[in-house]
N, C-alpha and C positions, 0 to 999 in steps of 0.2 A: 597410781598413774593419774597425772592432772588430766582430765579430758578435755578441757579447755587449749591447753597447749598441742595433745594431741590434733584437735579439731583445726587448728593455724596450720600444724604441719600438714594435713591430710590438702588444707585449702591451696595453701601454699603447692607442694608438690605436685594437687590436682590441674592449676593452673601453669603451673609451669610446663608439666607433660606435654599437654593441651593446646596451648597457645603459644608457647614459646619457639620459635625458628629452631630451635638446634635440635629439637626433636622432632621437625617433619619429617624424616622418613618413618618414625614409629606413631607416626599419627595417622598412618593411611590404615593402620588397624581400628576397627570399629569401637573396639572398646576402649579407645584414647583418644574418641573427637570431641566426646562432652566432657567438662570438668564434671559436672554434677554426676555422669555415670561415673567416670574414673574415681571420683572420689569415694564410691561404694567399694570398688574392687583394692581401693589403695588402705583405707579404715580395717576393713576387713583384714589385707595381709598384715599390717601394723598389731591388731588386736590379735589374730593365729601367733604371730611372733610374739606378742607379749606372753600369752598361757606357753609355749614352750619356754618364755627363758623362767617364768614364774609358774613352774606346771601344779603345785597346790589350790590355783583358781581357775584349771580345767573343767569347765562349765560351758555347755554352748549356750543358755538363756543368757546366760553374763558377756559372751561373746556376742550373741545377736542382737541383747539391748546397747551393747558400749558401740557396736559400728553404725545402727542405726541413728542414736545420738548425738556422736562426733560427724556423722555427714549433716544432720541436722544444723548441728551448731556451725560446723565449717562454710553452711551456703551463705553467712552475712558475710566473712572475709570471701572467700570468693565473687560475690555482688560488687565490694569495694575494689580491688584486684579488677575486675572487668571494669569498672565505669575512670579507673584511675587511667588502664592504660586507653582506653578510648579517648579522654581528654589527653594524653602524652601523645598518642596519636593524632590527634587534632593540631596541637600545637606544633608537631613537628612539621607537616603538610604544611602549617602556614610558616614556618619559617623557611622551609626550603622551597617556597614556591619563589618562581622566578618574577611575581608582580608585587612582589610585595610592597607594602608601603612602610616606610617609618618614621 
């Protein structure tokens, strides 16, 4: 398994749970307000799921170094992910403000 690819989806998913409006009512739970926590518990189920469909690489050291790795690598896409939609939010404010200039 690429962990690099894993690490985007873990980012990816983290931020979306996290931050994205359509999941506010599961965000009131404490374990889905940080993408950085969410993405421990999301790596982790990804990596458990993987030793079950591949259960010959049942190993928790290989399970505990592959989740701590992919949250590792997953926190630069999540850094870009937060600073992209901060400017998308910026730009949107100024477009729908009612003084705008053009």
């Amino acid at each position: 398994m690429n962990i690099i690819l894993v690490a985007l989806a873990v980012a990816s998913i983290s931020m979306t749970l996290t931050q994205s409006s359509l999941f506010r009512i599961i965000q009131k739970c404490k374990l889905l307000q940080c993408p950085y926590c969410a993405a421990h518990w999301i790596s982790l189920l990804l990596w458990i799921s993987y030793t079950f469909i591949y259960p010959k690489t049942i190993d928790l050291f290989f399970v505990l170094i592959n989740v701590f790795a992919t949250v590792t690598i997953s926190v630069l896409p999540m850094l870009a992910i937060a600073y992209l939609n901060t400017r998308m939010d910026r730009h949107a404010s100024i477009l729908h403000s009612p003084h705008r200039a053009l």
